[in-house]
C-alpha positions in Angstrom: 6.9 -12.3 -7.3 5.0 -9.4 -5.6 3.9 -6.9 -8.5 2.4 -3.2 -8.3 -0.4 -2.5 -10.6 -1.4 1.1 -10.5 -5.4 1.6 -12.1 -6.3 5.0 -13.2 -10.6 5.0 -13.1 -13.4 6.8 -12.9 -14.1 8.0 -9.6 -18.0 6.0 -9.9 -19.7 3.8 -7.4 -19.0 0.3 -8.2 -15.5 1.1 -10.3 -13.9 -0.9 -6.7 -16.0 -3.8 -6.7 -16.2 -4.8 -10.6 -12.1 -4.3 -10.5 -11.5 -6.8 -7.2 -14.2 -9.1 -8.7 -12.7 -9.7 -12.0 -9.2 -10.5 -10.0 -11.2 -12.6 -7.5 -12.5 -14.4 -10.4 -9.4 -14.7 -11.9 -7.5 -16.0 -8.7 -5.3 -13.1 -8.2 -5.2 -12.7 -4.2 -4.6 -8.9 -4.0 -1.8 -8.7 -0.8 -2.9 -4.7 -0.6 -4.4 -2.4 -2.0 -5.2 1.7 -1.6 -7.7 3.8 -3.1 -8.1 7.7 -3.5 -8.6 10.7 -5.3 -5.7 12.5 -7.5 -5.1 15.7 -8.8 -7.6 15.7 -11.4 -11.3 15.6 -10.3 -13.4 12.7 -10.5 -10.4 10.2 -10.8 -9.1 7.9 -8.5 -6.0 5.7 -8.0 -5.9 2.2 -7.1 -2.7 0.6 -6.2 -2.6 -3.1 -6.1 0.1 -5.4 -4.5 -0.4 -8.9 -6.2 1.6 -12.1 -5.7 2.3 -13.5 -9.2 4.8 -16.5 -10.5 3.9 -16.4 -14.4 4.8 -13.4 -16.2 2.0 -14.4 -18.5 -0.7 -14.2 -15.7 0.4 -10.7 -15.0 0.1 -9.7 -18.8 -3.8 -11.1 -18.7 -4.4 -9.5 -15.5 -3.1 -6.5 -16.8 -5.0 -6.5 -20.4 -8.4 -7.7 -18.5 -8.3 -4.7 -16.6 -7.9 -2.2 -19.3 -11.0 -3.7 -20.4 -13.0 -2.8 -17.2 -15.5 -0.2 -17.4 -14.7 3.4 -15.8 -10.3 2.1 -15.9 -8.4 4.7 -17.7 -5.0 3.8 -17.5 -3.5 0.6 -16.0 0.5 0.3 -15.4 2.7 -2.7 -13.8 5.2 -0.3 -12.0 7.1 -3.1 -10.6 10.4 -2.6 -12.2 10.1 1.2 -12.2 12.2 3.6 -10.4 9.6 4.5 -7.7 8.4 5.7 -4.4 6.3 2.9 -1.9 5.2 3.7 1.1 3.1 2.5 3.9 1.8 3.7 6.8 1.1 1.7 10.1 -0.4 2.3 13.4 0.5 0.7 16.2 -0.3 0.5 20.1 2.4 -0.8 22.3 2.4 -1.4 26.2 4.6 1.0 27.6 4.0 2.0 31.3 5.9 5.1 32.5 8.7 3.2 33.8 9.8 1.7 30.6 8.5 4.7 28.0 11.9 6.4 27.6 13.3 2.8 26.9 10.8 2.1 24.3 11.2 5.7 22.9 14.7 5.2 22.5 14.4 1.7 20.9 12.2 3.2 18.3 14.0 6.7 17.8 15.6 5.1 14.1 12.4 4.3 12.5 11.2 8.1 12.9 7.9 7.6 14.6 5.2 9.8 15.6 3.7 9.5 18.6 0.1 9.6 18.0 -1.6 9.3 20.8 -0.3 8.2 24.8 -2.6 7.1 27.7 -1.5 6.1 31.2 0.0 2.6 30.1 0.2 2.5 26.5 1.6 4.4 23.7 0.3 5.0 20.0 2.9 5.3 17.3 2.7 6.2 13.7 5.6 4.8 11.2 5.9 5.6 7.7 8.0 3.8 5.2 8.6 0.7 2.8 7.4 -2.5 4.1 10.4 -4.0 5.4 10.9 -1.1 7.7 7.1 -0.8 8.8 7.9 -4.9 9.4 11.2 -4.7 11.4 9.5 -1.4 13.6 7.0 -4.4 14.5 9.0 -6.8 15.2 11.1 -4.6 17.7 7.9 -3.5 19.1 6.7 -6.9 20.0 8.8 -8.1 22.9 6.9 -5.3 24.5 3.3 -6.3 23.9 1.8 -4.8 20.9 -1.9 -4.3 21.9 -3.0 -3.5 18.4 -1.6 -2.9 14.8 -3.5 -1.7 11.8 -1.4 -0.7 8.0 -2.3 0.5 4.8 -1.6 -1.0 1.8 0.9 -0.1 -0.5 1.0 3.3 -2.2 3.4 4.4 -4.8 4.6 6.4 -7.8 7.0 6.7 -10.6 10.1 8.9 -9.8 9.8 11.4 -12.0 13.2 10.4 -14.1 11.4 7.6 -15.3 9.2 7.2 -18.1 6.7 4.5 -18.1 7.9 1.0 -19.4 4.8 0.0 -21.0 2.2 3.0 -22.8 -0.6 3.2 -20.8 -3.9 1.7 -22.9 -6.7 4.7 -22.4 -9.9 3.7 -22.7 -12.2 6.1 -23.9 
């Protein structure tokens, strides 16, 4: 079961690698994962996508980071009402005779077009995963040159309160 695990820390060098490391150590293979800054200086957020079977592993996981030093809050937002996103870039062939084809094949998804040279176009798609996966997919039969995607980011809608309290570590 794929679970979000949202990290409140310290924006300080080395608050990244202690956090992967104790999951490495721990055998949690992290599927994604996005960093940056919030609204209040000197913090960061790090979203975590983690496959998990046992409920119990994600409890450990979850109290082992609260123990970390520089982690403020730590949250499973799993079962939350929430916001995920993704982003994904992604260079297709499309020669001049077939652009307006491929345009029009990939009108739904709401892409940018990011950048065009003579032979092959650039999009950007935001969404969930299983849109950024089925733009892909539709994008292959026409020879996708090159793909890169964040990880997951997310957040609680706002009609939502946390389901667990948040353990802040002062």
């Amino acid at each position: 079961m794929k679970r979000i695990i949202v990290v409140i820390v310290n924006n300080e060098s080395g608050v990244l690698n202690r956090v992967t490391g104790m999951m490495m150590k721990r055998q949690f293979n992290i599927e994604s994962m996005t960093v940056g800054y919030t609204e209040r200086p000197g913090i960061s957020k790090m979203t975590f996508t983690v496959n998990v079977e046992d409920v119990g592993k994600i409890e450990q996981l979850l109290k082992q980071l609260q123990k970390q030093i520089d982690v403020l809050k730590v949250y499973d937002i799993t079962d939350q009402e929430m916001v995920v996103r993704e982003l994904a870039f992604v260079k297709v062939t499309a020669p001049p005779a077939i652009r307006n084809e491929v345009y029009s094949m990939v009108e739904p998804f709401r892409p940018n077009v990011i950048d065009v040279s003579r032979d092959v176009v650039t999009f950007q798609v935001v969404g969930g995963s299983e849109k950024i996966e089925a733009f892909i997919e539709l994008l292959k039969p026409y020879g996708v040159k090159e793909l890169t995607r964040t990880g997951t980011t997310a957040l609680v809608r706002e009609t939502q309160k946390m389901a667990a309290a948040p353990v802040t570590i002062l």
